[in-house]
Steps between C-alpha positions, in 0.01 A plus 500: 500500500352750218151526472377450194160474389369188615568588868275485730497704816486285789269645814644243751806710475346820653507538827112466636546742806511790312258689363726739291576186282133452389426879430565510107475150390125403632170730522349277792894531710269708776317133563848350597565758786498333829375706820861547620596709217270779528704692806841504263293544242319788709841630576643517183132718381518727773920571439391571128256770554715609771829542276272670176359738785833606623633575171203720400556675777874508460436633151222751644793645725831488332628538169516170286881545437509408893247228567571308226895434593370429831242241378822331349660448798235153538801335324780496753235464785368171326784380417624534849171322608541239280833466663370470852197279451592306192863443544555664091831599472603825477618713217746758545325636155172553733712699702673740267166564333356602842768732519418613175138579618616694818713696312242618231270569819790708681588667166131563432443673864832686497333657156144604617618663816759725290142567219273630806 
């Protein structure tokens, strides 16, 4: 089915029990919470700041051409965790780009401990 311009978006076809689904589309989506969601919600907050403090710091301490091939390697892990808890398959693509990423980060190392 296309949409065209007389479609209308149909609500009943969100899911309800998720606040993430009411962020963008409605100013008043903080009135639908339920008292349930505020630990994940809680969670997800507190992982945030923590993952934004660790990279400041990572970028305080080590060169950028470092951290940031190590920040990359989120893809394999997730897709590996979407693997175990979500039954997605697996692509050996995911893989060979992880291998990819350890590679720059082994190449990168080998490099700064011939510079100093």
């Amino acid at each position: 089915m296309a949409l065209t311009a007389t479609t209308t978006f149909d609500r009943s076809a969100v899911d309800p029990g998720t606040p993430a689904n009411f962020a963008g589309s409605d100013p008043l989506f903080v009135t639908r919470l339920e008292w349930w969601m505020a630990l994940p919600l809680l969670g997800i907050g507190i992982a945030g700041l923590t993952t934004h403090f660790c990279l400041t710091n990572a970028f305080r301490h080590g060169d950028a051409s470092v951290v940031i091939p190590l920040d990359f390697l989120r893809v394999p892990f997730i897709a590996m965790i979407g693997a175990l808890f979500y039954a997605e398959p697996l692509d050996g693509l995911v893989f060979a780009g992880g291998g990819l990423i350890l590679a720059g980060i082994v190449w990168n190392l080998r490099s700064e401990t011939r510079r100093t």
